[in-house]
ZAMARGU-4260 file (C-alpha; in steps of 0.2 Angstrom, whole numbers, plus 5000, padded with zeros to 4 digits):
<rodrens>
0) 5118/4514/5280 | 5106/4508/5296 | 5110/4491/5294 | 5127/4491/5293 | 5129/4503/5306
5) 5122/4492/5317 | 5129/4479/5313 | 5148/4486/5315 | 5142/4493/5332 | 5139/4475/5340
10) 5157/4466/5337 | 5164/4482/5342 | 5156/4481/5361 | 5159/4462/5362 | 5179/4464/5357
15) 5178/4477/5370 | 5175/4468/5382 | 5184/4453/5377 | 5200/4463/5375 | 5201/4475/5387
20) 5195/4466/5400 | 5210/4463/5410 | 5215/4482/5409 | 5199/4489/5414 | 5198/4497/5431
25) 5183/4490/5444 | 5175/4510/5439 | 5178/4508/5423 | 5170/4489/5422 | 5157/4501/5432
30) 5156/4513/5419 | 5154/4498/5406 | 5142/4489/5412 | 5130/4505/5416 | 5130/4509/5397
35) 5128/4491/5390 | 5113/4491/5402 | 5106/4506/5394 | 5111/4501/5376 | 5100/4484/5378
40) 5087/4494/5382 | 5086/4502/5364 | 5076/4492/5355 | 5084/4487/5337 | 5079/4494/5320
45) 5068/4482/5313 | 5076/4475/5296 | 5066/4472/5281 | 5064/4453/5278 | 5075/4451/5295
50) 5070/4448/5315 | 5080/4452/5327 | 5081/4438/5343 | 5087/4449/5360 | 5092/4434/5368
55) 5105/4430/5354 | 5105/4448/5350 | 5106/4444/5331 | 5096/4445/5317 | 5089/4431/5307
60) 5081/4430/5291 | 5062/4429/5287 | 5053/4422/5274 | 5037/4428/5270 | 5021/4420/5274
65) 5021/4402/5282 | 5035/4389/5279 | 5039/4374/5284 | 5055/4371/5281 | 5060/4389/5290
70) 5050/4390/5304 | 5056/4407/5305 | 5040/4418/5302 | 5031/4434/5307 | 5017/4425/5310
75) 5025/4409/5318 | 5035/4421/5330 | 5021/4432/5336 | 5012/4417/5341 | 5027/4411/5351
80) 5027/4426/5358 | 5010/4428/5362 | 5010/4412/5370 | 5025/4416/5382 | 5013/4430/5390
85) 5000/4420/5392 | 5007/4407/5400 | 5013/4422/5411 | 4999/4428/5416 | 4990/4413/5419
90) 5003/4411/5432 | 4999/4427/5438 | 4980/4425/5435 | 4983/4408/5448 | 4990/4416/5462
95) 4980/4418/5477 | 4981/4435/5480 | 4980/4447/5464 | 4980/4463/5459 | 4967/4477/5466
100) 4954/4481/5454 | 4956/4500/5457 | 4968/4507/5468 | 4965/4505/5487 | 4949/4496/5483
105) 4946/4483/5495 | 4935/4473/5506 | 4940/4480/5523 | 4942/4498/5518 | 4922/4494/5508
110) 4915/4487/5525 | 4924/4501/5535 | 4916/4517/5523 | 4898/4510/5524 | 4896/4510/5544
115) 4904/4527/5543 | 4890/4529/5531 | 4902/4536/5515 | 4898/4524/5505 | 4879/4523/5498
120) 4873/4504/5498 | 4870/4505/5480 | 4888/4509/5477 | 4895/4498/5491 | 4885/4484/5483
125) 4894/4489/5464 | 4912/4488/5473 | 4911/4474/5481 | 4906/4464/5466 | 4923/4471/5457
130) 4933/4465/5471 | 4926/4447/5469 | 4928/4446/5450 | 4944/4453/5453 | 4948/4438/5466
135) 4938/4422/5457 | 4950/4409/5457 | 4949/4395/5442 | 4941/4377/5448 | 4942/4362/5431
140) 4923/4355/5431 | 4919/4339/5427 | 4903/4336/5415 | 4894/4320/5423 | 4884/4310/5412
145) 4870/4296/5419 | 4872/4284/5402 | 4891/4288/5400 | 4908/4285/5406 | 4917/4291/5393
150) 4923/4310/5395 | 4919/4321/5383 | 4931/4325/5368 | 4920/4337/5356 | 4925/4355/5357
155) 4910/4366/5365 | 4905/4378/5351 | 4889/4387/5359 | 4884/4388/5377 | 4868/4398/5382
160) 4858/4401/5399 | 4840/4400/5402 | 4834/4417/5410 | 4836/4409/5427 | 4853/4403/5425
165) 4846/4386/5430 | 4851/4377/5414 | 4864/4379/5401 | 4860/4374/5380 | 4876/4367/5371
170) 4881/4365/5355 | 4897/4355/5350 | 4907/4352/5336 | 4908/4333/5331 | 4924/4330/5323
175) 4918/4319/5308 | 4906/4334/5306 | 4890/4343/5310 | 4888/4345/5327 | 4878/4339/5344
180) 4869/4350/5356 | 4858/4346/5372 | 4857/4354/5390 | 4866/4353/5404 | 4858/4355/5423
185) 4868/4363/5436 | 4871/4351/5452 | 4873/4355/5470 | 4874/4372/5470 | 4863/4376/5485
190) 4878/4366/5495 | 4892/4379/5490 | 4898/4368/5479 | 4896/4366/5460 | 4893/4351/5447
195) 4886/4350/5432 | 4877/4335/5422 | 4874/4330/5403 | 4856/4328/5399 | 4852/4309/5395
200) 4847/4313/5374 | 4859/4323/5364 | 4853/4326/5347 | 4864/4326/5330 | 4866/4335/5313
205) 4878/4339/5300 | 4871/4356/5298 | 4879/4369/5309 | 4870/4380/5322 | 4870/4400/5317
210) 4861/4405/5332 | 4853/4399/5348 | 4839/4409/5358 | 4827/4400/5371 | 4808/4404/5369
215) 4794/4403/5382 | 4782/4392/5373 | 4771/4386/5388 | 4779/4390/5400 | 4795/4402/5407
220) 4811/4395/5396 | 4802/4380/5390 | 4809/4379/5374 | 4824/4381/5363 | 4827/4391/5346
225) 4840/4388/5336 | 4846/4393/5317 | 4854/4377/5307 | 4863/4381/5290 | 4856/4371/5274
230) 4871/4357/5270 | 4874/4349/5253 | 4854/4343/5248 | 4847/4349/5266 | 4839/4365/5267
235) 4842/4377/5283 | 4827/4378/5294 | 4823/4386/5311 | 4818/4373/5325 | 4809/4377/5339
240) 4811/4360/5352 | 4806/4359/5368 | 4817/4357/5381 | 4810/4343/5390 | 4813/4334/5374
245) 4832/4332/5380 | 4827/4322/5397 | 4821/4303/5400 | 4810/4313/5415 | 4794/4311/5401
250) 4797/4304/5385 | 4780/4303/5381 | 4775/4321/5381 | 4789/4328/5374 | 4782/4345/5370
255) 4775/4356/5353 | 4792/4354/5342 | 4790/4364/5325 | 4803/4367/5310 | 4802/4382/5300
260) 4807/4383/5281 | 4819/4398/5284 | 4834/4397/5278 | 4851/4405/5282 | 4847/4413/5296
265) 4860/4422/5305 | 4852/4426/5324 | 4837/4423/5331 | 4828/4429/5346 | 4810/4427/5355
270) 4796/4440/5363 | 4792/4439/5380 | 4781/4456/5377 | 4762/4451/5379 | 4756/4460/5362
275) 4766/4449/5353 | 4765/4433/5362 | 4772/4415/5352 | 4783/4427/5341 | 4801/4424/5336
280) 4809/4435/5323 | 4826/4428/5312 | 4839/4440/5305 | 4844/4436/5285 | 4851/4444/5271
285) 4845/4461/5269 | 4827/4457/5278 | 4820/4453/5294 | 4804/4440/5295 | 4793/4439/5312
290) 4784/4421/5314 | 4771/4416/5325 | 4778/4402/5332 | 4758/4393/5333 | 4749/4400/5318
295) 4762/4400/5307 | 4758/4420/5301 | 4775/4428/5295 | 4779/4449/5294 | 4795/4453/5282
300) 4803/4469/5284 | 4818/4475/5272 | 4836/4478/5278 | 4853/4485/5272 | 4862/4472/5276
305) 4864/4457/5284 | 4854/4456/5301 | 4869/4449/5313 | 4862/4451/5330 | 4842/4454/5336
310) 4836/4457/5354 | 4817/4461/5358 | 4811/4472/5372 | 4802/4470/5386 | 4789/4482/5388
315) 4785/4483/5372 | 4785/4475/5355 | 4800/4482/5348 | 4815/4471/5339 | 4831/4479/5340
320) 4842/4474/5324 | 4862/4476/5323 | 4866/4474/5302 | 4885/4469/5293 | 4884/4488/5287
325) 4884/4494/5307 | 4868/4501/5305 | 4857/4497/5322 | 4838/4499/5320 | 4822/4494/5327
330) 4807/4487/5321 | 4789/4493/5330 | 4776/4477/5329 | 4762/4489/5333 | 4763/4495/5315
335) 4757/4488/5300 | 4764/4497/5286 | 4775/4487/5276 | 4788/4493/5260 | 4801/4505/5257
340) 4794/4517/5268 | 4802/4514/5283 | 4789/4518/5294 | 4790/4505/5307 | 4810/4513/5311
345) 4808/4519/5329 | 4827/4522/5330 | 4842/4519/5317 | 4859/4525/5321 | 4877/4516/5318
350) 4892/4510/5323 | 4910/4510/5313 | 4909/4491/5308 | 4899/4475/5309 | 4886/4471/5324
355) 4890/4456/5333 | 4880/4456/5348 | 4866/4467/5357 | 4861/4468/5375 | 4845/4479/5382
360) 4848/4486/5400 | 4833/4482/5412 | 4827/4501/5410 | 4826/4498/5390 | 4834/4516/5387
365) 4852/4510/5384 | 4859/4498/5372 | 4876/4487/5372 | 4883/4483/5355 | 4898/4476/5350
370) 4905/4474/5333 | 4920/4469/5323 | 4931/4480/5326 | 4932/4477/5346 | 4920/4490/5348
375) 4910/4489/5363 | 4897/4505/5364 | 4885/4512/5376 | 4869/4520/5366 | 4856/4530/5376
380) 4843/4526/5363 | 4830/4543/5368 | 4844/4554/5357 | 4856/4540/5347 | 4871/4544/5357
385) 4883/4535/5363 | 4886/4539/5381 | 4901/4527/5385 | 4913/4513/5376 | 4923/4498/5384
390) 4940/4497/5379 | 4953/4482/5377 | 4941/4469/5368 | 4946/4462/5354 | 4938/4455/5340
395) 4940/4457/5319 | 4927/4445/5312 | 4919/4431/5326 | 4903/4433/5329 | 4905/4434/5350
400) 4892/4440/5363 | 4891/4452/5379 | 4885/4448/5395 | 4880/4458/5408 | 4875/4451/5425
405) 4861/4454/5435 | 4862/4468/5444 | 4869/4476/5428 | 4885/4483/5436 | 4900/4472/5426
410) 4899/4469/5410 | 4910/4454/5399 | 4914/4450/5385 | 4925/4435/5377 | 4938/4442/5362
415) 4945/4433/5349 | 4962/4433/5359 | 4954/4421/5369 | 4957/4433/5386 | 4940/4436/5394
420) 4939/4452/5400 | 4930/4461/5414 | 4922/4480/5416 | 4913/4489/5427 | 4896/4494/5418
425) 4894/4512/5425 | 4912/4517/5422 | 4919/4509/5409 | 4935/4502/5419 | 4943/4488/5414
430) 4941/4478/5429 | 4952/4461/5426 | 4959/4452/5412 | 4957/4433/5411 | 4968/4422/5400
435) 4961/4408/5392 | 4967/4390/5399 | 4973/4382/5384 | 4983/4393/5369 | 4974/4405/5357
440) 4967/4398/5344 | 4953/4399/5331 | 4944/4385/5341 | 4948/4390/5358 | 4939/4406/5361
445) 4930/4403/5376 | 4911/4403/5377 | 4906/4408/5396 | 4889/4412/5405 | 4892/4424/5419
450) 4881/4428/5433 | 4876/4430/5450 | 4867/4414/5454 | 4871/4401/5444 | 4860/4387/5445
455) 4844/4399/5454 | 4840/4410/5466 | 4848/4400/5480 | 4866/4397/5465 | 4882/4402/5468
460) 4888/4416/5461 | 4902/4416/5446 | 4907/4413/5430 | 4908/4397/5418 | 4919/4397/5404
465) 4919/4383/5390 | 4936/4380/5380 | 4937/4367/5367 | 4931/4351/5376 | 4934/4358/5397
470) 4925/4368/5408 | 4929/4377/5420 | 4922/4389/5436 | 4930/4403/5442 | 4922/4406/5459
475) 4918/4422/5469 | 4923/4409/5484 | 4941/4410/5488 | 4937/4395/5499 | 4929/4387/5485
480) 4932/4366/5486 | 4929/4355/5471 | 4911/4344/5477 | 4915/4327/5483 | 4908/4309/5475
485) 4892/4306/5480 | 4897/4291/5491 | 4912/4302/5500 | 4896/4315/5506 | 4891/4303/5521
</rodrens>
């Protein structure tokens, strides 16, 4: 009865109007128009096996699942659809003025409320940050190479920052396999300007790279962990390289570089904590193993689940472990019982689906994690509650991380949309939404490094985003210029 009442409905208003047209009065045309206004704006009854097109205000049949010889498909039409709003908001996203991050928030009335001494600096220092991530603008970088000419054309699949934001490690997808990875410097930055340039060695595998942490072997950031996936007749392994082992600079002293038999490992991450120097811990199926990265000497402790995500505290030896299952525990070095016992728990509490990521806060008392249901949760870790949750990312089964920057005031997070997304840390607000520059896809989910001095101390603040084979820098600077060729500088 729905359907063919509304089917009977439409002729009826089209011969109106084609009929009586001539005989209707300027109020009743009026009177016409109002309603067909009004009526447009009711949105059809959805069909079964049928979708209706407002622009040609019919329905068309589906056919389920993909097709080629119908193009016609739920799946084909949402993606034309989500790609006609994104291309809209990245024409929005590109205009220079854009929408206020909260309502009258802004840099005059900021200045004007800390000389009248209403606005603490700690606060005035938090806003302003919002109103310049709300305002970064998008600039296309160019990734120089000293041994090559050719651009690159491998999709980036990994990019992670050293401590210092100095250097930037990278993984990329080759397409007749594997993948490369190397380190890229940052160039220019104390001049306003930013550039950034391919190490002179790039090293290949056909294994593909689980999880990448840098460790401080000898130094601050000296080296670089990463978790490679056994392929056909070669096993997985843990390698620990060093990352002068990427530069020309001193070929002859690369470094200590060590592989560890450990196989499908699904993160990694390293100890900065004095009590547990030269240790790295690996997350696998159902247990966790600790290596000291010189002796060799490994500690294996049992698990639920699959071990996703790790991150170690500062203060103290503790490894903080995010499981498939949603289960979040920690692991204390300083004890030495082993088994089912369970002893060496400090903390276990969960979350709804599959850990993808954790970040520490400077104080150690609260934990980010997210997980695969786009969850993104605030734990004070002294009682196992979550205090706060980040709304609007999105995510179902990627493995993809949270950043926070420095002075731990924003937080971001790619989704598996492709829209990076901005909030303030304190809050929760959802500061600014950011559309990815090429269309959503499986391999265009942006991988971005986010803070407030990129490149050092002395760095420009902002955010560098990776999407398939560009990169790109969306400055704080509204002024921002591209930097010039060496020989145009003089």
């Amino acid at each position: 009865m729905k359907r063919g009442h509304w089917q009977k409905k439409r002729p009826r208003s089209t011969n109106d109007e084609q009929g009586n047209g001539s005989n209707s009065t300027a109020d009743t045309g009026t009177a016409d128009d109002s309603g067909s206004s009004s009526q447009s704006k009711t949105p059809a009854p959805e069909l079964p096996g049928f979708y209706y097109d407002p622009e040609k205000n019919r329905y068309f049949r589906l056919l389920p699942g993909h097709n080629n010889c119908n193009p016609l498909t739920k799946e084909g039409l949402q993606k034309k659809e989500d790609e006609r709003i994104r291309l809209a908001l990245l024409a929005e996203d590109d205009a220079p003025v854009k929408k206020a991050p909260r309502a009258g928030l802004n840099s005059a009335l900021l200045l004007q409320k800390r000389h009248l001494g209403l606005l603490p600096p700690s606060s005035y220092s938090r806003f302003i940050h919002e109103v310049k991530v709300t305002g970064m603008q998008r600039h296309k970088l160019d990734v120089q190479s000293s041994n090559s000419t050719s651009p690159n054309t491998d999709n980036f699949h990994l990019i992670v920052a050293d401590s210092a934001c100095e250097r930037v490690f990278t993984v990329n997808d080759v397409s007749h396999g594997g993948c490369k990875y190397g380190i890229m410097d940052f160039q220019g930055c104390r001049k306003g300007s930013l550039s950034v340039e391919m190490c002179d060695n790039l090293y290949f595998t056909n294994r593909k790279v689980n999880s990448v942490c840098w460790a401080s072997v000898t130094h601050k950031d000296s080296h670089v962990l990463l978790c490679l996936v056994g392929f056909a007749q070669t096993p997985g392994c843990v390698s620990l390289l060093p990352a002068s082992l990427f530069s020309n600079l001193n070929p002859d002293q690369p470094g200590m570089l060590c592989s560890f038999k450990i196989s499908t490992a699904w993160s990694c991450a390293w100890c900065l904590n004095p009590q547990a120097d030269k240790t790295f811990s690996t997350g696998l199926s159902r247990r966790v193993i600790l290596t000291d990265a010189v002796t060799g000497r490994r500690a294996t402790y049992s698990s639920g689940s699959e071990v996703l995500a790790q991150q170690f505290t500062l203060r103290a030896p503790v490894l903080f472990n995010g499981c498939r299952s949603g289960e979040i525990f920690s692991i204390d070095l300083r004890q030495r019982e082993r088994g089912r016992s369970y002893s060496w728990q400090t903390s276990r509490f969960f979350q709804e689906s599959s850990i993808t990521s954790l970040r520490l806060l400077q104080d150690e008392n609260y934990l980010l994690a997210a997980d695969m249901l786009g969850q993104i949760k605030l734990w004070d870790i002294r009682v196992k509650r979550c205090v706060r949750w980040y709304e609007g990312h999105n995510n179902k089964y990627a493995f993809l991380p949270i950043h926070v920057n420095e002075p731990e005031d924003l937080l971001l997070a790619a989704g598996q949309d492709c829209y990076t997304r901005l909030w303030s840390l304190q809050d929760g607000h959802l500061l600014r939404t950011i559309p990815s520059p090429h269309p959503a896809g499986k391999d265009s989910i942006p991988n971005v490094v986010f803070s407030s001095q990129l490149g050092g101390s002395k760095g420009p603040p902002g955010l560098l985003m990776a999407v398939r084979n560009d990169l790109y820098y969306y400055s704080y600077n509204k002024d921002y210029q591209d930097r010039l060729p060496v020989e145009d500088q003089w």
